[in-house]
Structures are given as structure tokens and as C-alpha cells.
C-alpha positions as CSV (number, residue, x, y, z in Angstrom):
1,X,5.9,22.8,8.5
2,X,3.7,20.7,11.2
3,X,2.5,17.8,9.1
4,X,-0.1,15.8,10.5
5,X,-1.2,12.9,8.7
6,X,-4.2,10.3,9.6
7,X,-4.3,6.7,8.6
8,X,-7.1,4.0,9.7
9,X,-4.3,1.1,11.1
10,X,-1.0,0.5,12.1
11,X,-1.1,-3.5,13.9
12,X,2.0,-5.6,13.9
13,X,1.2,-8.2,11.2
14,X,0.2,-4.7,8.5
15,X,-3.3,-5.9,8.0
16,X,-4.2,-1.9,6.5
17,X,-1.3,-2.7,4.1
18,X,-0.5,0.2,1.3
19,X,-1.7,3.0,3.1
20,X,-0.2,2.4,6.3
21,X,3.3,1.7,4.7
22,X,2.9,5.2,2.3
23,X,1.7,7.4,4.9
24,X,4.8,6.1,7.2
25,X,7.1,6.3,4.0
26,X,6.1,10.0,3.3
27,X,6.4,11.2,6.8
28,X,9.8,9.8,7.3
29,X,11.3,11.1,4.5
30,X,9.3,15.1,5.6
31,X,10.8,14.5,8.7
32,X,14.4,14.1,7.3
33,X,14.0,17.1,5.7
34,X,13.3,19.1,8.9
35,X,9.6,19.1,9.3
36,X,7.5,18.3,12.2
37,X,5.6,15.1,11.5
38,X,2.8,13.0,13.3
39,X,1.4,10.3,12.7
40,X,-2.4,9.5,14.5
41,X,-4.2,6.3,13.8
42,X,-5.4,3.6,15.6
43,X,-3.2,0.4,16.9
44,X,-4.0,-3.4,16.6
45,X,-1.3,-5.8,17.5
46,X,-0.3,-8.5,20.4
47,X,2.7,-5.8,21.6
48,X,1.9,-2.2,22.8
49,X,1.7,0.3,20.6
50,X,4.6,2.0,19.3
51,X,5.5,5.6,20.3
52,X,6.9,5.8,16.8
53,X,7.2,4.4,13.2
54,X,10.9,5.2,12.5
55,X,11.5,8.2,12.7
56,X,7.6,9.6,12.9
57,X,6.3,9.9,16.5
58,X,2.5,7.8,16.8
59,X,-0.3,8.5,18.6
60,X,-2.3,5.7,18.7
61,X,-5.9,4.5,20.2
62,X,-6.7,0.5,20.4
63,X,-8.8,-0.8,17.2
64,X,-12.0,-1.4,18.3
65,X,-15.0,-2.8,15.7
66,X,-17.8,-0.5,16.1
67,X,-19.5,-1.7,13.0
68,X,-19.2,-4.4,10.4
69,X,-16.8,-4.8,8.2
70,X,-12.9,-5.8,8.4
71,X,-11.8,-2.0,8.1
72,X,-14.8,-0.3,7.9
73,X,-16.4,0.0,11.8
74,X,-12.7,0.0,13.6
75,X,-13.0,2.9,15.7
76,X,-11.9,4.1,19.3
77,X,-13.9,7.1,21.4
78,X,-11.2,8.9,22.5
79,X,-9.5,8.9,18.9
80,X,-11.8,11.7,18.4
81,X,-9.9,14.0,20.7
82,X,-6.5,12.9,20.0
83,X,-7.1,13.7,16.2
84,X,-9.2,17.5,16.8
85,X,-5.9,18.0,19.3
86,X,-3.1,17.2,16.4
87,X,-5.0,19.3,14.1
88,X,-5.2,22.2,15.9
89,X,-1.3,22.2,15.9
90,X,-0.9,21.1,12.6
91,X,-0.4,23.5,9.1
92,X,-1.3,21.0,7.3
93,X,-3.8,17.7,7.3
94,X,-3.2,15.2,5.5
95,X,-6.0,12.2,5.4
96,X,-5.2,8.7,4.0
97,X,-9.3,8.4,3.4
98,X,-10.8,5.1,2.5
99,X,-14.3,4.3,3.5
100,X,-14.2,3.6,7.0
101,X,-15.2,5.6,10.6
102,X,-11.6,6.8,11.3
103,X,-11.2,8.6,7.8
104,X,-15.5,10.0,8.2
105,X,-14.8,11.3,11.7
106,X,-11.2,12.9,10.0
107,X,-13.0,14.7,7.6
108,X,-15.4,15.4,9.7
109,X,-13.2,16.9,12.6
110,X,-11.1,18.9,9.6
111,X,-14.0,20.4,8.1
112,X,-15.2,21.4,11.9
113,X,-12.1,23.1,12.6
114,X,-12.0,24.9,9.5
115,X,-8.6,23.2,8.1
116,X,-7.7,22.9,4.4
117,X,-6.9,19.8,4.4
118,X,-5.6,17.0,1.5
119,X,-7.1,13.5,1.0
120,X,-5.5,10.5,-0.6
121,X,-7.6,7.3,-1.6
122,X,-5.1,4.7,-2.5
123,X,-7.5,3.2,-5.1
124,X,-10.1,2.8,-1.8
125,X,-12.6,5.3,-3.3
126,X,-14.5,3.9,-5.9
127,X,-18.0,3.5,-7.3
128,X,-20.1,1.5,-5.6
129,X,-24.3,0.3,-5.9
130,X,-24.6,-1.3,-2.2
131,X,-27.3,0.3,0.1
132,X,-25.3,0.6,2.8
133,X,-22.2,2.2,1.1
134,X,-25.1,4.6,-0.6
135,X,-25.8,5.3,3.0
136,X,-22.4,6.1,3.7
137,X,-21.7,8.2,1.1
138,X,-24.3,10.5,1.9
139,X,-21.9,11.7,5.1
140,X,-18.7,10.5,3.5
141,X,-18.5,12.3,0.2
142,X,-19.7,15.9,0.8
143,X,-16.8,15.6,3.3
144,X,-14.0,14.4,1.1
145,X,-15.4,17.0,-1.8
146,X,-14.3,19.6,0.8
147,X,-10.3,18.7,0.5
148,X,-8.2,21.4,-1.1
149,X,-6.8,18.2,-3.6
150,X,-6.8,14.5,-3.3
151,X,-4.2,12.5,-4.3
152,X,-4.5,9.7,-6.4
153,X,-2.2,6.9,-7.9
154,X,-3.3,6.3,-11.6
155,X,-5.7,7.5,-14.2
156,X,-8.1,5.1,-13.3
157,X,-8.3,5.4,-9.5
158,X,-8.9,9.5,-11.4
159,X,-11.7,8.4,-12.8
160,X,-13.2,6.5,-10.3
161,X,-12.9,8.9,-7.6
162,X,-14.2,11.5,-10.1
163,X,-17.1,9.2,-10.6
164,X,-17.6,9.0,-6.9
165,X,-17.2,13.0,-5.8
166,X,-18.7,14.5,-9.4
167,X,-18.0,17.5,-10.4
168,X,-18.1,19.6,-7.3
169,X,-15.0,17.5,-6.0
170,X,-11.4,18.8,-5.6
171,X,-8.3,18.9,-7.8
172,X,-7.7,15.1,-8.8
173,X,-3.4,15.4,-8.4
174,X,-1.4,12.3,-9.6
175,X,1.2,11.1,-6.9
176,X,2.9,8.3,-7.0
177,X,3.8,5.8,-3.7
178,X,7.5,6.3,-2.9
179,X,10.0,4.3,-1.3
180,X,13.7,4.7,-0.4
181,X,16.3,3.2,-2.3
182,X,18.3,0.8,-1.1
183,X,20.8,-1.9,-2.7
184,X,21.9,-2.9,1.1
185,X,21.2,-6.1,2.7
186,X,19.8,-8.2,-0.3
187,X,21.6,-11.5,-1.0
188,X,23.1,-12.0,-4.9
189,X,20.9,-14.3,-6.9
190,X,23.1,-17.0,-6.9
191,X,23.7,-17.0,-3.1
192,X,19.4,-16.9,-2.7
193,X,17.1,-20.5,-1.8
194,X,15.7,-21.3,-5.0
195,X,12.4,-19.4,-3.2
196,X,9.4,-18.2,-5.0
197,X,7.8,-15.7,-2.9
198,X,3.6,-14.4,-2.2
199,X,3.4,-11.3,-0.1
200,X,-0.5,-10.0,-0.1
201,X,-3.4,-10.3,1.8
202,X,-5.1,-14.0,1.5
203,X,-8.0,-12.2,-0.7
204,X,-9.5,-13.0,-4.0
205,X,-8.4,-10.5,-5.5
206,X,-4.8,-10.6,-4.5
207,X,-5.4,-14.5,-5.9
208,X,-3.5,-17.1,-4.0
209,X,-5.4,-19.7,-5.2
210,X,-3.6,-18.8,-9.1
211,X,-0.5,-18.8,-7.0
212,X,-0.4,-21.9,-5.8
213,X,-1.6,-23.3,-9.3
214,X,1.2,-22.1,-10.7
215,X,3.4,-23.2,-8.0
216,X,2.3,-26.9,-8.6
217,X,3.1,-26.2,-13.0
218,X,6.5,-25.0,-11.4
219,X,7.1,-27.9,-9.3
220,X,6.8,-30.5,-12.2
221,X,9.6,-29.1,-14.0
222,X,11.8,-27.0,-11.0
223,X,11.0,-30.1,-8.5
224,X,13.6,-28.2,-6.1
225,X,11.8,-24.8,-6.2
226,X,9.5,-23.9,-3.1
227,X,6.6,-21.0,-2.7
228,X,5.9,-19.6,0.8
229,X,2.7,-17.7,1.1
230,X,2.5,-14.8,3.8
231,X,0.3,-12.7,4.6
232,X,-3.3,-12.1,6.7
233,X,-6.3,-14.5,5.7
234,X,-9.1,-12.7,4.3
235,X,-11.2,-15.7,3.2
236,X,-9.0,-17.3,0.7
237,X,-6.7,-19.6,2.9
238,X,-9.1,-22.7,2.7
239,X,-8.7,-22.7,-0.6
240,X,-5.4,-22.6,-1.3
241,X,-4.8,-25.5,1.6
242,X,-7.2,-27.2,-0.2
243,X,-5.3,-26.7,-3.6
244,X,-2.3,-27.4,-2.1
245,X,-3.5,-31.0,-0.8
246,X,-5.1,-31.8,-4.2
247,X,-2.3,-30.8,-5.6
248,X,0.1,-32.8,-3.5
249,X,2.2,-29.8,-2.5
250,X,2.8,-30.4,1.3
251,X,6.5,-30.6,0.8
252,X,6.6,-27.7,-1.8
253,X,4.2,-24.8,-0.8
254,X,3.9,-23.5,2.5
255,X,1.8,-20.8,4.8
256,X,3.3,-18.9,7.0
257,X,1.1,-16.0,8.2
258,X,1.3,-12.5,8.0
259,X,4.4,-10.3,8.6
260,X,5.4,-7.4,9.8
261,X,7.1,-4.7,7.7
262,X,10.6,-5.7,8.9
263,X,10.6,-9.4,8.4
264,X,8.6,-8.6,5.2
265,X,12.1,-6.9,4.0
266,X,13.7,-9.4,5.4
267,X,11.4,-12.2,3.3
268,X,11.8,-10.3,-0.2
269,X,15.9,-10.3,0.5
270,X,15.8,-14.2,0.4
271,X,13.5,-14.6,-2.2
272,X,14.3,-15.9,-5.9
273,X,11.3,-14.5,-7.3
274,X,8.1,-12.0,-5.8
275,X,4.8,-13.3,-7.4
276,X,1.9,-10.9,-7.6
277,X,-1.1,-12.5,-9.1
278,X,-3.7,-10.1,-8.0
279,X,-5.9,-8.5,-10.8
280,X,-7.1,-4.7,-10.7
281,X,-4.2,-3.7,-8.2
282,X,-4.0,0.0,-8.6
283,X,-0.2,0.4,-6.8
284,X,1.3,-2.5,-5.3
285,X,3.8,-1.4,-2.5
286,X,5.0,-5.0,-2.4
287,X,5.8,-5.0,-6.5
288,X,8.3,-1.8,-5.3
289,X,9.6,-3.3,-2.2
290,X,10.6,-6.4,-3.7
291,X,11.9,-4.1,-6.7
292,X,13.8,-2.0,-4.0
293,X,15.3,-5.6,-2.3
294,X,16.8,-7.0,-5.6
295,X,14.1,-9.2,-6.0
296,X,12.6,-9.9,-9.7
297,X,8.9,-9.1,-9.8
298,X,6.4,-11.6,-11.8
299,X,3.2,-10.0,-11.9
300,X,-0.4,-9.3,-14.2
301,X,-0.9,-6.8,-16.9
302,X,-3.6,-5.5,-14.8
303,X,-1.2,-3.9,-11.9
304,X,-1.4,-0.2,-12.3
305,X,2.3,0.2,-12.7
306,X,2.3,-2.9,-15.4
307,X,2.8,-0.6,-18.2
308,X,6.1,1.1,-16.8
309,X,7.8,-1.8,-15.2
310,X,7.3,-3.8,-19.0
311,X,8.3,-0.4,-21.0
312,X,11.3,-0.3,-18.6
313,X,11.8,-4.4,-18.5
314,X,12.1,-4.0,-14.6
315,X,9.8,-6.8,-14.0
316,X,7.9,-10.0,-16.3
317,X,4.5,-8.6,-16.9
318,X,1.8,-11.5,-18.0
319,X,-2.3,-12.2,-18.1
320,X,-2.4,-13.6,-15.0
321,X,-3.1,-17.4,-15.8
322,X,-1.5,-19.6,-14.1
323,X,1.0,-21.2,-16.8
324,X,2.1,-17.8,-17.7
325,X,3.1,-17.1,-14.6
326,X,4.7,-20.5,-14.3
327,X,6.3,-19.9,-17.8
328,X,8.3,-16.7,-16.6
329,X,9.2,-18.3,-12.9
330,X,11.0,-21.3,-14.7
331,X,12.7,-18.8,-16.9
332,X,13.8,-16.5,-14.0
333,X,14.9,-19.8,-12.4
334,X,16.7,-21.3,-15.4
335,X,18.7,-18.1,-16.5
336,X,21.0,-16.0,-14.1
337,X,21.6,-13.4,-16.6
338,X,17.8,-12.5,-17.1
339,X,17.8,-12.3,-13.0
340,X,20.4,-10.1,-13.1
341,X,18.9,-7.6,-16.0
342,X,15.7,-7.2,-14.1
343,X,17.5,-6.5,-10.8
344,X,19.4,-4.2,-12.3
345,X,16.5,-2.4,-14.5
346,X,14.0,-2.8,-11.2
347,X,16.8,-0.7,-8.9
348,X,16.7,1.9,-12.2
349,X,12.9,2.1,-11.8
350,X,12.7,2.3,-8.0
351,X,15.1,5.4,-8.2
352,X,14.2,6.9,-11.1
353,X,10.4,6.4,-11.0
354,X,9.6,5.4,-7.6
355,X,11.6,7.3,-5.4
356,X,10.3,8.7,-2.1
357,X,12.7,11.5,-2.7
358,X,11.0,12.7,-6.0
359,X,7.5,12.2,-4.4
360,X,8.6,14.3,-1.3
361,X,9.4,17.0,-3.4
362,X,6.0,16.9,-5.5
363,X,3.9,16.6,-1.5
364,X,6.7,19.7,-0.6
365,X,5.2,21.5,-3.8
366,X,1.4,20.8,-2.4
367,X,1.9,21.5,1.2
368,X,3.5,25.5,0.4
369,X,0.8,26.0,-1.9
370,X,-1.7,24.9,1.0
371,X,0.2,26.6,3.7
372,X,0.0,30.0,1.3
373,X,-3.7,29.7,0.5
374,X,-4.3,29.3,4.4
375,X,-2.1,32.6,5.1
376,X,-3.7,34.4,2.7
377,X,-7.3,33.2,4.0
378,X,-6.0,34.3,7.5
379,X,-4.8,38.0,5.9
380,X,-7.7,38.5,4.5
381,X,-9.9,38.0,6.7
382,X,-7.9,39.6,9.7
């Protein structure tokens, strides 16, 4: 099959986060198996763009910010031709839609050319009372009610994108983000920097203000443990400079900027411990990644993968408050053999549970049935 899929960002520092590193993840894993996969989205970054991700070839346009917003107005002109081109060769289109130009004018272009298409929403798609997002919808959502299914993580990004398209939307299908196992390249525990590792965006809702809280509870009883931050600032970073200067961390807690995928790797190898404080986060990539480098995983009972990582002891699931989290990061600290249970249940998990192989084989399963429903529109109709 020709797979195209279409994906707001790729940039160097992997601002667009989840569903840049999914859409990338599935597409390398289609090609392996023979398919002809592309990737089209636009490109922000200090380098050139790539001509591929991998093993998926990339056809890019610069990011250029049309309207407000971070995500929302990033737009190029002649995007428009390069995507109505890759879908006219393409069986089947796949849309990594969040509210944003690049995912209207997709499902905009799809519908034009009469393609069935799929949609995935990675939790991006969900109710929402401002005017100008009402205003958006009224474009955005006939469109996406005209995919042939869209993808979604958990039952509540089903819900909310059920509240969103109402009943006239398309089959709500339950896939979950993928990635390939690997035990290669991560250090044993007792060979690691006693490290204790952020990886999000510098948003409130990824919460690296709690993280640096519970850095400073850590500190007074681990004085040799130290927290690197990473990631892009989306508002938060004053704050937790100013926490960490009220807190006296200088010497303890560090920023260090954003990352790209490769040194992200790289960073979750080293690590001791991956904290995720973030609240409400439907399917954190970076909770897998770090499971996937051997990498113990502290995080809140409100991730949407909380339930099976606890029911499978493949990571320490807590409220959220800071001393909780600072309760199970001196524990993971103080006790090799708890390291070493997680790392080994966390590899179970990523393989048996998150796999790209077994969520290949579930988009295989979608793409025929699309491909079948096209050739029999075709027949028909000839």
C-alpha cells in the first residue's frame, strides 16, 4: 500500500511532541514491512530539513505563523500543493488532526479529492467554550466527521471526541502509541549518575514547577541526587528558575533546553529515574520511551496509561503532590532491587502492551479494510 500520513511539525528540538514521534514511529515500522510510506508536514529547525525521518522519506515546507497561537496558525502556501499531490498517489490518508491550519486544509484537500481518509487526535480534540475555537469548529468538525474512523488513545479522549463530532461522527477505534523495543544501549542502574530526569514541554500542565518541588524534598535527604529539566519553554520556565532560586537549588537542579529525539534517547539511557508530573496526560510517549530505555518511570494517577503500568508494577504511580513523588524517587534511589523489578516489568509492558509491532498490525487491519471499501466504491460506480 501507498501510505501517506500528515502531521502539523517536525523542528529539531520536537516542539509538536507525541504526534510527530507516533506518526514517524508508525510509518517506519509500515515501511519495514514493505509499504510505500510518506511523510508531509511542515519543518522548523536551525538545520535544513530532512529529506527523511529514518527510514520514512519527508516532504517538508518551512513553519510559518499565519495566525495566533503556538501550533494553531503555522502554515506554509505551497504546503497546500505538496499535500493535494501526495494524496493523489496515496491509497490511503492518514491525518494526525489537532486543531490547527495544516490538519483544516488536510481535511479539507482529502474531502476535495474524494479520499477516504483516517484521522487520529492524540487527545488534541476535545470540548471546548472559546469563541474563536467555536469559530473554528464550524470548518473544522464537519471535516473530521467525514473520516472513514479516527483513532483515539483512551476511553476518555472517546468521549471527548464523541462530545466534539456528535453523533454523525465516524467510528471511534482504540489504538494505542507504539514503539520499538529495544534493551540496547541503556546503562545498568548501578553504572547510571544518580540523575533524576524531566522530559516534557515547560507547560503547566506537564508541571515543572511540582518537579522541581519535589526535587528540593529529594535533595534534603539524597543531597547527591541531581534533576535536569529538558524540554521547550511554554510559559512555565520563570517559574521554576524562580523555585529553584528560592529553593536554593543552583547546584542541584538544572535547565537544559529542549532536545531532539536522538539525544532525548540518549538523556533517558543515563537517567536514574524519568519523572512525569503532568496531570490529564492522555498517552505520554516519554513514560514509553523511558520504559523502552530501562529507565524507571515515576508518574500521576492521572496519566492515561496509569492504570496498566500500576496493574503491571512497570512504573510508581502517585497523586501527583510533590512529597509523593519525592517519596518514590528516594525509594527508587535507595533500593537496587526495586530498580531492577520495574526495569524488568517496564521492558514486559513496552513489548507486550506497547509494541509498535502489535499496533502495526491493528493500522495493517484498518488500512485493507479502507483500501477494500475504496475498490469497491470504484467497482461500483465504474
Amino acid at each position: 500500500m501507498r501510505l501517506l500520513h500528515v502531521v502539523t511539525l517536525l523542528s529539531d528540538d520536537g516542539a509538536y511532541g507525541g504526534p510527530t514521534s507516533v506518526a514517524t514511529g508508525q510509518l517506519q515500522e509500515c515501511a519495514a514491512r514493505g509499504h510505500q510510506v510518506e511523510l508531509v508536514s511542515l519543518w522548523r529547525g536551525s538545520s535544513p530539513a530532512p529529506a527523511r525521518v529514518g527510514s520514512v522519506p519527508v516532504r517538508t515546507r518551512p513553519a510559518r505563523s499565519l495566525l495566533p497561537g503556538r501550533f494553531t496558525g503555522l502554515m506554509h502556501p505551497l504546503l497546500v500543493g505538496d499535500l493535494w499531490r501526495s494524496m493523489g498517489r496515496a491509497d490511503v490518508v492518514h491525518i494526525h488532526a489537532g486543531r490547527d491550519l495544516v490538519s483544516l486544509t488536510a481535511l479539507g484537500l482529502a474531502v476535495l479529492a474524494r479520499k477516504r481518509f483516517l484521522t487520529q487526535t492524540h487527545g488534541m480534540v476535545e470540548p471546548r467554550r472559546r469563541a474563536a475555537v467555536r469559530l473554528f469548529d464550524r470548518v473544522y468538525v464537519p471535516l473530521l466527521r467525514r473520516s472513514r474512523g479516527c483513532l483515539v488513545l483512551t476511553e476518555r479522549e472517546r468521549r471527548a471526541v464523541a462530545e466534539v463530532v456528535g453523533p454523525d461522527g465516524p467510528p471511534l477505534l482504540r489504538l494505542p502509541n507504539g514503539v520499538r523495543p529495544s534493551r540496547a544501549g541503556s546503562a545498568p542502574h548501578r553504572q547510571r549518575e544518580r540523575e533524576v530526569l524531566f522530559l516534557a514541554r515547560l507547560h503547566p500542565r506537564k508541571r515543572p514547577d511540582a518537579f522541581v518541588e519535589m526535587a528540593a524534598l529529594v535533595h534534603r535527604r539524597v543531597p547527591d541526587a541531581r534533576f535536569t529539566l529538558y524540554g521547550a519553554d511554554e510559559g512555565s520556565l520563570a517559574e521554576v528558575r524562580r523555585l529553584i532560586a528560592a529553593h536554593g537549588l543552583e547546584r542541584a537542579v538544572s535547565y537544559r533546553g529542549a532536545l531532539g529525539h536522538a539525544e532525548a534517547v540518549s538523556a533517558y539511557a543515563k537517567a536514574a529515574v524519568y519523572v512525569l508530573p503532568s496531570v490529564d496526560e492522555p498517552f505520554p510517549m516519554t513514560v514509553i520511551e523511558a520504559l523502552c530505555a530501562g529507565t524507571p518511570v515515576v508518574c500521576t494517577d492521572t496519566c492515561g496509561m496509569a492504570d496498566e503500568l500500576a496493574r503491571r508494577d512497570a512504573a510508581v504511580v502517585t497523586d501527583g503532590s510533590p512529597q509523593a513523588m519525592a517519596d518514590a524517587v528516594c525509594d527508587l534511589l535507595a533500593d537496587d532491587s526495586r530498580r531492577d523489578a520495574l526495569v524488568d516489568a517496564g521492558h514486559r509492558a513496552v513489548e507486550e502492551a506497547f509494541s509498535i509491532h502489535a499496533v502495526a498490525d491493528r493500522l495493517e487491519e484498518i488500512y485493507r479494510k479502507l483500501c477494500r471499501a475504496t475498490s469497491a466504491v470504484r467497482s461500483n460506480s465504474a
